[in-house]
C-alpha positions as CSV (number, residue, x, y, z in Angstrom):
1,X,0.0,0.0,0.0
2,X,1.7,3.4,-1.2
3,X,1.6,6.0,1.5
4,X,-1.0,9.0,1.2
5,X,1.3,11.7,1.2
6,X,5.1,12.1,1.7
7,X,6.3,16.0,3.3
8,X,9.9,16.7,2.2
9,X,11.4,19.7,3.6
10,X,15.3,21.2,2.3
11,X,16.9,23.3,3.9
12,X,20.1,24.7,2.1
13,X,21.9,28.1,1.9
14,X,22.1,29.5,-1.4
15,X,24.1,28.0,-4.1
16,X,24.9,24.4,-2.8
17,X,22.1,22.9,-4.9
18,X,19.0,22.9,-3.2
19,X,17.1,23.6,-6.2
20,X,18.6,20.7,-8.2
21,X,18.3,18.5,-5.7
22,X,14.5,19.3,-5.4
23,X,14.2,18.8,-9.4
24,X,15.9,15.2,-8.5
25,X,13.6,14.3,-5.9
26,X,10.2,15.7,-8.2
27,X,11.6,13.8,-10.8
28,X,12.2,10.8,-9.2
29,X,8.8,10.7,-7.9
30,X,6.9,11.4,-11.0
31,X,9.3,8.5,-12.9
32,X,7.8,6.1,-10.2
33,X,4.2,6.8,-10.0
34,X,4.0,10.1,-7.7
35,X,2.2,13.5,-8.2
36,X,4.8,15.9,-6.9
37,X,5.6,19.6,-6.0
38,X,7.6,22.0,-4.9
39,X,7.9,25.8,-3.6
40,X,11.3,27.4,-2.7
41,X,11.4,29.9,-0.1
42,X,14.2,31.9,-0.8
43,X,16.2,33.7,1.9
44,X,17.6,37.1,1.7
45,X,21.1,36.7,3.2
46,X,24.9,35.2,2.0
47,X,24.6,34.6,-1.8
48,X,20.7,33.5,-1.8
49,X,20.4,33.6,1.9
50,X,18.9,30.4,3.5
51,X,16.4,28.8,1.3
52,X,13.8,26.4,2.1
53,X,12.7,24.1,-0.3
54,X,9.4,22.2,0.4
55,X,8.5,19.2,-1.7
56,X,5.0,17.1,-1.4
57,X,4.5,13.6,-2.7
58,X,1.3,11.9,-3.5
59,X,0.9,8.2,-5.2
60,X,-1.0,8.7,-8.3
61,X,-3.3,5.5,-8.0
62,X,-4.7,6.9,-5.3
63,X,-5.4,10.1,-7.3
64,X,-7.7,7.9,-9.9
65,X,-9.2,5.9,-7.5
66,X,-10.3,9.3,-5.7
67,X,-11.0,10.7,-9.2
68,X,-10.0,14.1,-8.2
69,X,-6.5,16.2,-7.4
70,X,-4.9,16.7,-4.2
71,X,-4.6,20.2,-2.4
72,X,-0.7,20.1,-1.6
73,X,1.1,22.6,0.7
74,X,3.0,25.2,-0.7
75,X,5.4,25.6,2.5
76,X,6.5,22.7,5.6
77,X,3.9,22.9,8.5
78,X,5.4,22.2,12.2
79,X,5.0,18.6,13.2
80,X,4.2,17.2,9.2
81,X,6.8,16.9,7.7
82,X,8.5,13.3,7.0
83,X,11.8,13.8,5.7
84,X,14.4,17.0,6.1
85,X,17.3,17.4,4.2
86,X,19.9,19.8,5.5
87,X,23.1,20.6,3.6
88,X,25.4,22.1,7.0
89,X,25.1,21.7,10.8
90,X,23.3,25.0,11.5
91,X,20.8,24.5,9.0
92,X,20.0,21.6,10.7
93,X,19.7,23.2,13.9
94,X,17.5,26.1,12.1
95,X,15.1,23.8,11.1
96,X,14.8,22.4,14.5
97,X,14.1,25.6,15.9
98,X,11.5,25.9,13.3
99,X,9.8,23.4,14.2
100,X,9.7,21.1,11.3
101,X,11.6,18.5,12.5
102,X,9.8,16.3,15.3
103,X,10.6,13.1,17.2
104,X,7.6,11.2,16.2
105,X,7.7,11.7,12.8
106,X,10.7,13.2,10.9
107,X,13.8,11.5,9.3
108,X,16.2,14.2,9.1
109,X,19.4,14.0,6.7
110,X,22.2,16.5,7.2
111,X,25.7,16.9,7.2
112,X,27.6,17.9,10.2
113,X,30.2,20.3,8.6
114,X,30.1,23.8,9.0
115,X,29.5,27.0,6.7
116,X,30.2,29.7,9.7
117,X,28.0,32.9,9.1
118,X,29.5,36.0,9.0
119,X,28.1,36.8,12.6
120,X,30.6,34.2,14.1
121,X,33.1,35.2,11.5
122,X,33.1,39.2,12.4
123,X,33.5,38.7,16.2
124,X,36.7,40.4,17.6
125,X,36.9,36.5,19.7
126,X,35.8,33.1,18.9
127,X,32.6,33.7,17.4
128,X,31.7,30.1,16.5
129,X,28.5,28.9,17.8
130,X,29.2,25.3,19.9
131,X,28.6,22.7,17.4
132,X,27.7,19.7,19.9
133,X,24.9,21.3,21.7
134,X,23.6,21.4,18.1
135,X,24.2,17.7,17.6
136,X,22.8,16.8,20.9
137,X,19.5,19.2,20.1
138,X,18.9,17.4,16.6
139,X,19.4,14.2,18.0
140,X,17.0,14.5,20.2
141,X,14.6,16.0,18.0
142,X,14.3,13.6,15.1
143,X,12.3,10.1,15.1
144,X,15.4,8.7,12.9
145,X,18.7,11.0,12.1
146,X,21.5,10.5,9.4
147,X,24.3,12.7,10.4
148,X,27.9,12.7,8.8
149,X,30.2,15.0,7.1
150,X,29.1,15.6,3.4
151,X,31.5,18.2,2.7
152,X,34.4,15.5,2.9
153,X,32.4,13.4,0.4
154,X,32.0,16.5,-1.9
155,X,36.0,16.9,-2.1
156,X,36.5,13.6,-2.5
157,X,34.2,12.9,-5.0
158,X,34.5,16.4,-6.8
159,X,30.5,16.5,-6.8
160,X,28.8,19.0,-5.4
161,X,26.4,18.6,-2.1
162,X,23.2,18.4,-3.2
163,X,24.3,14.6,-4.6
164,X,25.5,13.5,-1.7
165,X,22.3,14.6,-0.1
166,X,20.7,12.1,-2.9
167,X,22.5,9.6,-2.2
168,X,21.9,9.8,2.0
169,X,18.2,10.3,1.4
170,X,18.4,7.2,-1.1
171,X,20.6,5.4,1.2
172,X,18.0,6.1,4.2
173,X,15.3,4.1,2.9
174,X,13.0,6.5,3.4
175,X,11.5,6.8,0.3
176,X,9.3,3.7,-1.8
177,X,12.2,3.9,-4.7
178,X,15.2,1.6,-5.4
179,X,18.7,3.1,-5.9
180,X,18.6,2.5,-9.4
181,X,16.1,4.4,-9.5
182,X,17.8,7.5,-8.1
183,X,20.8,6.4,-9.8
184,X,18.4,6.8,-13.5
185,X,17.3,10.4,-12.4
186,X,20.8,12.1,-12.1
187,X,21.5,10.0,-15.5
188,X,18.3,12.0,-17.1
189,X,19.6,14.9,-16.1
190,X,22.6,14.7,-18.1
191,X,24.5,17.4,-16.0
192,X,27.9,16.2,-14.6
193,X,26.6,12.1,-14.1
194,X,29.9,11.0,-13.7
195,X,30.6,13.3,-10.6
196,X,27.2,13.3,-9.0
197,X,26.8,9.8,-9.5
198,X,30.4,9.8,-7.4
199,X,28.9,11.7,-5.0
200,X,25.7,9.6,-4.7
201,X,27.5,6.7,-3.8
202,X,29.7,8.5,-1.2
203,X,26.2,9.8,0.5
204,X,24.5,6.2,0.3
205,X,27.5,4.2,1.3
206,X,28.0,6.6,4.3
207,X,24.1,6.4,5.2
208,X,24.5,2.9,4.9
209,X,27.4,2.5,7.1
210,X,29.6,0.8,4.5
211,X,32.6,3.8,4.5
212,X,34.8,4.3,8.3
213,X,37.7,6.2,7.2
214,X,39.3,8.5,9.7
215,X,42.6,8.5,8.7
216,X,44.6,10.6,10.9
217,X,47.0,12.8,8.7
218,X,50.7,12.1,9.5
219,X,52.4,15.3,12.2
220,X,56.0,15.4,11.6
221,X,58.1,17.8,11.5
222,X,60.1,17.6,8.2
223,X,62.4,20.1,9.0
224,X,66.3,20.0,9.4
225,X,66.8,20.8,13.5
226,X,63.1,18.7,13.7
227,X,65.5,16.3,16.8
228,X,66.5,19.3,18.2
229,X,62.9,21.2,18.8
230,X,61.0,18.3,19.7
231,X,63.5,17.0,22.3
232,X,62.6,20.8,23.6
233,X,59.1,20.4,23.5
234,X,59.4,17.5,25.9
235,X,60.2,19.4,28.2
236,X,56.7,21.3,28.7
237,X,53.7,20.1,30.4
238,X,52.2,17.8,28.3
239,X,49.2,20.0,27.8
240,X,51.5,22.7,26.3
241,X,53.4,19.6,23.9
242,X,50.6,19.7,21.2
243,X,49.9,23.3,21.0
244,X,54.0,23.5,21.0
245,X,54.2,22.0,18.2
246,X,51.7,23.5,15.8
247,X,53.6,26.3,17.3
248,X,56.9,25.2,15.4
249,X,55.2,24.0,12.4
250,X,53.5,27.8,12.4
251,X,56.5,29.5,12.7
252,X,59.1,27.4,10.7
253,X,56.6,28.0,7.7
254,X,56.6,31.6,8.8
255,X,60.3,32.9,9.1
256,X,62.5,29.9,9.7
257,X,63.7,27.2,12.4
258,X,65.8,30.3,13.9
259,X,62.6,31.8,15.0
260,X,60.6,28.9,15.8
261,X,63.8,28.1,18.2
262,X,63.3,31.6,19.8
263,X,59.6,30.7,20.6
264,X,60.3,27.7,22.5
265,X,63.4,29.3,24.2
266,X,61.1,32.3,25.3
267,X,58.4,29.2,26.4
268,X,61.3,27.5,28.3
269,X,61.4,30.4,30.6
270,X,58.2,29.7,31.9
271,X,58.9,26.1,32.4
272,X,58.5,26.2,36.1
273,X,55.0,27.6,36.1
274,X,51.7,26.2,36.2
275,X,50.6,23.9,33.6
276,X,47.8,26.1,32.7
277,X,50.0,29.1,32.3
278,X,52.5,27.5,29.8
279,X,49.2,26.3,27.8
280,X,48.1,29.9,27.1
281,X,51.6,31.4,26.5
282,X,52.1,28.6,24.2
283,X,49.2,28.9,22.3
284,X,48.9,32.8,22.2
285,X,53.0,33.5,21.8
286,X,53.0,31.5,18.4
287,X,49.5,33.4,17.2
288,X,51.8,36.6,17.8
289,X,55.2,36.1,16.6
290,X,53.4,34.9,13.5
291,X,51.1,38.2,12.8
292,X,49.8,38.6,9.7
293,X,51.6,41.4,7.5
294,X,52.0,42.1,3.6
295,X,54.7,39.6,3.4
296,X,52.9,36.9,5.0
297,X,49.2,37.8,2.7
298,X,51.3,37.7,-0.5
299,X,52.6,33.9,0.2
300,X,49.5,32.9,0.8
301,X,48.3,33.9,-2.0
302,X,50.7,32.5,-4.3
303,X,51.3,29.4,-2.4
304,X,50.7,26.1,-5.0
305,X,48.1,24.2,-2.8
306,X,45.9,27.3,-2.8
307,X,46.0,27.4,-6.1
308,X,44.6,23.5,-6.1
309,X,42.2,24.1,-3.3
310,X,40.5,26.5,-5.8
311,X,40.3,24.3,-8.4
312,X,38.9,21.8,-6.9
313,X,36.3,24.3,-5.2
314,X,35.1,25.3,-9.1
315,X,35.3,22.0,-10.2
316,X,38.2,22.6,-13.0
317,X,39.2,20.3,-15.4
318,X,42.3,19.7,-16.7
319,X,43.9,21.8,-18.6
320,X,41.3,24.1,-18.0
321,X,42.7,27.7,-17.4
322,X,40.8,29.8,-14.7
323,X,41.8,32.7,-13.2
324,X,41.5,34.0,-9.6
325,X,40.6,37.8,-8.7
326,X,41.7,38.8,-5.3
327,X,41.4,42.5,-3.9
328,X,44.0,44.4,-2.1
329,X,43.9,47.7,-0.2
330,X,47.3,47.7,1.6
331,X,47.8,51.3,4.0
332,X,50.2,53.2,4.0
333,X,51.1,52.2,7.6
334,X,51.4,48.6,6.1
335,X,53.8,50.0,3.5
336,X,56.1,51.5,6.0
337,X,55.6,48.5,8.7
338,X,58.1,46.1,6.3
339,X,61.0,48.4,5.7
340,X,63.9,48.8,7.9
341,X,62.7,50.4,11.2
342,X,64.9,53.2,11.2
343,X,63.6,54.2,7.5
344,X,60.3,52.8,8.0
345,X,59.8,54.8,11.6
346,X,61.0,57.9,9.7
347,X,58.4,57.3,6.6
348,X,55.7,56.7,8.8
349,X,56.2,60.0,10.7
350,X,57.0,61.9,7.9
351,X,53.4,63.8,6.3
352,X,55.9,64.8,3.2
353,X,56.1,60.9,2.3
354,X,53.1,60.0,3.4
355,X,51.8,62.8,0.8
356,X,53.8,61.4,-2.0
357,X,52.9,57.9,-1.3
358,X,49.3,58.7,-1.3
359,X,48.4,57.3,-4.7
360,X,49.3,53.9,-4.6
361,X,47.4,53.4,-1.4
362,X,44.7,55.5,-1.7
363,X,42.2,53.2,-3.7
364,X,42.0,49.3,-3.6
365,X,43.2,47.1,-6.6
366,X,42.5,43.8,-8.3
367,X,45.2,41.6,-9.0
368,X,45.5,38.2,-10.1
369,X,48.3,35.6,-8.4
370,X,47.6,33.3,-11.8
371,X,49.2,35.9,-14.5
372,X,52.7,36.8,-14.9
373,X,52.6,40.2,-13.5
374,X,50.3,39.5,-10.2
375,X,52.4,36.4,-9.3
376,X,55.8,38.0,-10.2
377,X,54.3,41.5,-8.2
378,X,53.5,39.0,-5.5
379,X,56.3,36.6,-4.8
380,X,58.3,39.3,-5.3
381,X,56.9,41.0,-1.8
382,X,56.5,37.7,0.0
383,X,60.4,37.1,-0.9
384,X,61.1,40.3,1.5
385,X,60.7,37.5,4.3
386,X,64.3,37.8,5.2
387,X,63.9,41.5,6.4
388,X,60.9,40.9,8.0
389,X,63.2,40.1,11.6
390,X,64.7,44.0,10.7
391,X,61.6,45.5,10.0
392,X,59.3,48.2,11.7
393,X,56.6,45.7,12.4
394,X,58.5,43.4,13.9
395,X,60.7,45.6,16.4
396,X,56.9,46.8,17.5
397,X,55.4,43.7,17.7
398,X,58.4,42.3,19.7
399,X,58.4,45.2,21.9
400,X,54.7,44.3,23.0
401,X,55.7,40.5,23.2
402,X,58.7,41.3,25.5
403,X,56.6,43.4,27.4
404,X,53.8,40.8,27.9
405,X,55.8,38.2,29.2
406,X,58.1,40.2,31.3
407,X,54.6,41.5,33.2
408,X,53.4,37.8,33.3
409,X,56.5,36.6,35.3
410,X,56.5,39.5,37.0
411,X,53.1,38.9,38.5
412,X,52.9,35.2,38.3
413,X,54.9,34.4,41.5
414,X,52.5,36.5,43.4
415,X,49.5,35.9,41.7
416,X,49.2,33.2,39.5
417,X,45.3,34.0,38.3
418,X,46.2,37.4,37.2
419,X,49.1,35.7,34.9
420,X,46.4,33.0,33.4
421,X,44.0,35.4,32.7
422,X,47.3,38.2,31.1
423,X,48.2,35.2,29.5
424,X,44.9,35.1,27.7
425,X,44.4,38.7,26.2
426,X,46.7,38.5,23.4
427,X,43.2,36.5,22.2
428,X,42.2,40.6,21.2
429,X,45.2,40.8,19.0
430,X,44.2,39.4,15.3
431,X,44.1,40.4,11.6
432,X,46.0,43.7,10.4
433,X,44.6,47.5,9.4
434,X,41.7,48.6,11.6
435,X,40.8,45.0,13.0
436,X,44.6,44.8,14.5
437,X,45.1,48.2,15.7
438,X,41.4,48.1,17.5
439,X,42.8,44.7,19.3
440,X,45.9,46.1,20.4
441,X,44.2,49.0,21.5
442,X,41.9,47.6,23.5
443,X,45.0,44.9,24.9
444,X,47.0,47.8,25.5
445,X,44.8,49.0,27.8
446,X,44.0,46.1,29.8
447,X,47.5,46.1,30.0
448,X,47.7,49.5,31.4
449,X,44.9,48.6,34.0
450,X,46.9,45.5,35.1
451,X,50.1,47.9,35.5
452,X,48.2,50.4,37.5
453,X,45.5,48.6,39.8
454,X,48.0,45.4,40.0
455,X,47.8,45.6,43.9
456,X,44.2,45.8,43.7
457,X,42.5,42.7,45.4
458,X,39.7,42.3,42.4
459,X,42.2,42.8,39.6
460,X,41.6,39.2,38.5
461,X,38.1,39.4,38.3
462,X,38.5,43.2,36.3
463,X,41.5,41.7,33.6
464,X,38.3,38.8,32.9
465,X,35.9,41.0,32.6
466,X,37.6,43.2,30.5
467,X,38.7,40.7,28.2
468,X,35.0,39.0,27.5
469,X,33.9,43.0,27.1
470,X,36.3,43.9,24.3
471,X,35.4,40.5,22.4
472,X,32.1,41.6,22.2
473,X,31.7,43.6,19.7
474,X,33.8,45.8,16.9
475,X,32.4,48.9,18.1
476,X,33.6,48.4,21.8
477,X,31.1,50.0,23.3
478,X,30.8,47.3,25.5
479,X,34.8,47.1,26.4
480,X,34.2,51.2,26.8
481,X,31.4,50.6,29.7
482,X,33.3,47.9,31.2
483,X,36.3,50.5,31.6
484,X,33.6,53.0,32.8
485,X,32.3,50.4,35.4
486,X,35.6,49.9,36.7
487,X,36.8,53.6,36.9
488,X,39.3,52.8,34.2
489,X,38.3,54.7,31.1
490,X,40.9,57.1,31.3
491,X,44.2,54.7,30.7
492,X,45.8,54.6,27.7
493,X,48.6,52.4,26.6
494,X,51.0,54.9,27.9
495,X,49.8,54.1,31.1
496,X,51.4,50.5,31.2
497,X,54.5,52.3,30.1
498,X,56.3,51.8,33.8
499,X,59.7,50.4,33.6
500,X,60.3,47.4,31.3
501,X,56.6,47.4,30.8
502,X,56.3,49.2,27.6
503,X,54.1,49.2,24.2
504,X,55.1,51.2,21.4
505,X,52.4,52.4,19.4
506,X,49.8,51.2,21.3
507,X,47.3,53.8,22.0
């Protein structure tokens, strides 16, 4: 006996598919004896926002024995719908909270990566929203739930998602078809078979439990003094000897073993101290010595495997040529950060430069790492590496660094909270132009706060609170009242200028 009426509800953000995997699923039925319909509900956000795709089924032998159509619904109602299909974690979620999946009647299908929104991507912190509480929610609200990561099975495959969504939802027996049958429709569409047809397989072997590969990748080193650095990374608390590590590998790939040597020597000093404390410096000390500067964006962007990972992301065939357009706005500051510090310190003081300089950073530009002249333009700046150690930026930077960790020790013997939570605020410190000089700012001043009110028997509890305040938002009005609150709104970075605690630049 065919089923009255099947409710299929997609949820998918714009351009991953959703439409063409509703045309499968229409198709489909009608091949096998089903009215069908569907409605997309198109969102208004990133590319085609979040689009919700709602698809109704209805055997046509039940249509003739009735003799007359059925009134399908043009949207998912809460608590009747049978099947969702959602293409990332948070969609998932989203549908949850909409109420169209329940536990007593809905199969959902969804993949567990992530596509982070640019509300999580924007914050001055962590931003990301904690994926297993997610998990745990849809779990809990589906009768039957087919969760895994379809986004590996894309790049494998070199399909897109909406296939491997197919295939899951073909794999989940959900539906009265056969996979032949699901197999025929992407063959009648005669768009990409052999791909999609990759990708099919992926999604119904995965529903179907038939695919358990986690390989883990391989961590070594691969560097020359490789012996030399990991016999020093023993020597930390074990929950420092991971994060140590990535640390190296960071760093190395950043300057040189030189400098990846001079972050484990400056770790080793802090040897002694609390396990937690060497975790935090560990962590936050490599995200600083490595900053992010010209030098640094322009290998990037010329690096090989970046050129691959795009290919594969467009789906390019061989011997296909493509180009990349990537936008630049470089300041002036960032111009003068990279030269010698003497000249760049005198450039960046100087209005007469600054003047002349004007029109090559006074506009953005489009280049393109893929021709002659942006890669040569390109490698050529992220071949200036071996000044980088000489360099404006870097005698700031390490002035701050220097400055950080002598105030850490300083305190730590004393008051080993108020190190863990110093320890910690380097976490405002990210990114380069505005978003970099609002962090330091704002750490500068937290620094200036633990200089002056050191003594103070809260000063724990104030650092804390004025690190979650500054992460919560660009603006800082938050941060601003927190200072306020605290009768601190009136200390600068100068302030923590006291002795060998000094940052240059910082207010």
């Amino acid at each position: 006996m065919r089923r009255s009426r099947i409710s299929i509800a997609i949820s998918a953000l714009g351009g991953q598919g959703g439409g063409v995997l509703s045309n499968w699923i229409v198709e489909l039925a009608e091949a096998n004896g089903y009215a069908a319909q569907y409605t997309a509900i198109a969102g208004v956000a990133q590319r085609t926002g979040s689009t919700i795709y709602a698809i109704e089924l209805f055997p046509q032998e039940l249509i003739e024995a009735e003799g007359r159509d059925p009134v399908l619904s043009l949207m998912p109602v809460k608590g009747d719908v049978d099947i969702c299909l959602a293409s990332e974690l948070m969609e998932a979620g989203r549908a949850v909270n909409r109420g169209i999946v329940t536990p007593d009647k809905t199969t959902l299908i969804a993949s567990d990566h992530r596509v982070y929104a640019i509300s999580e991507k924007e914050n001055m912190g962590d931003g990301r929203i904690e994926s297993n509480g997610v998990k745990d929610a849809i779990a809990k609200a589906a009768k039957k739930l087919v969760l895994f990561d379809m986004n590996a099975a894309v790049l494998k495959s070199s399909s897109v998602i909406s296939s491997v969504l197919f295939g899951a939802l073909a794999g989940s027996g959900t539906l009265p078809f056969e996979r032949v049958d699901y197999e025929q429709t992407i063959q009648n569409s005669g768009r990409a078979i052999e791909t999609n047809l990759a990708g099919f397989a992926l999604g119904y072997d995965n529903t179907r439990g038939a695919i358990s590969d986690n390989t883990e990748p391989e961590c070594g080193l691969g560097f020359t003094s490789a012996s030399a650095l990991m016999a020093q990374i023993e020597e930390l608390p074990d929950n420092a000897k991971i994060i140590a590590t990535y640390g190296v590998h960071r760093l190395v790939d950043y300057q040189d073993e030189q400098y990846a040597q001079l972050y484990l020597d400056r770790l080793a000093e802090f040897a002694d101290f609390s396990p937690e404390l060497v975790g935090n410096i560990s962590r936050y000390l490599a995200l600083w010595m490595g900053f992010e500067d010209v030098i640094r964006v322009a290998d990037l962007k010329t690096r090989a495997d970046r050129t691959v990972k795009i290919a594969d992301e467009i789906r390019a065939a061989d011997g296909q040529i493509w180009y990349g357009h990537d936008y630049f706005h470089p300041r002036y500051e960032e111009f003068t950060d990279i030269l010698p510090a003497s000249i760049g310190s005198a450039m960046a003081n100087s209005k007469m430069w600054e003047k002349l300089c004007s029109p090559l950073f006074n506009k953005g530009r489009i280049l393109r790492p893929k021709t002659i002249s942006g890669f040569l333009l390109l490698r050529f700046i992220a071949n200036l590496r071996f000044i980088r150690l000489k360099s404006l930026r870097y005698k700031t930077e390490n002035k701050r660094i220097m400055a950080w960790l002598a105030l850490i020790k300083k305190v730590a013997l004393d008051n080993p909270d108020l190190a863990i939570e110093l320890a910690q605020c380097p976490l405002l410190i990210k990114g380069y132009g505005d978003t970099h000089a609002k962090g330091i700012n704002r750490f500068s001043r937290i620094m200036a706060v633990a200089v002056q009110k050191r003594d103070d028997p809260e000063i724990v509890q104030i650092i804390a609170e004025l690190r979650d305040a500054a992460l919560l938002s660009d603006a800082g009005t938050e941060f601003n009242s927190s200072l306020k609150d605290h009768n601190t709104e009136g200390l600068t970075g100068d302030d923590a200028q006291e002795g060998e605690f000094s940052w240059a630049g910082s207010s």
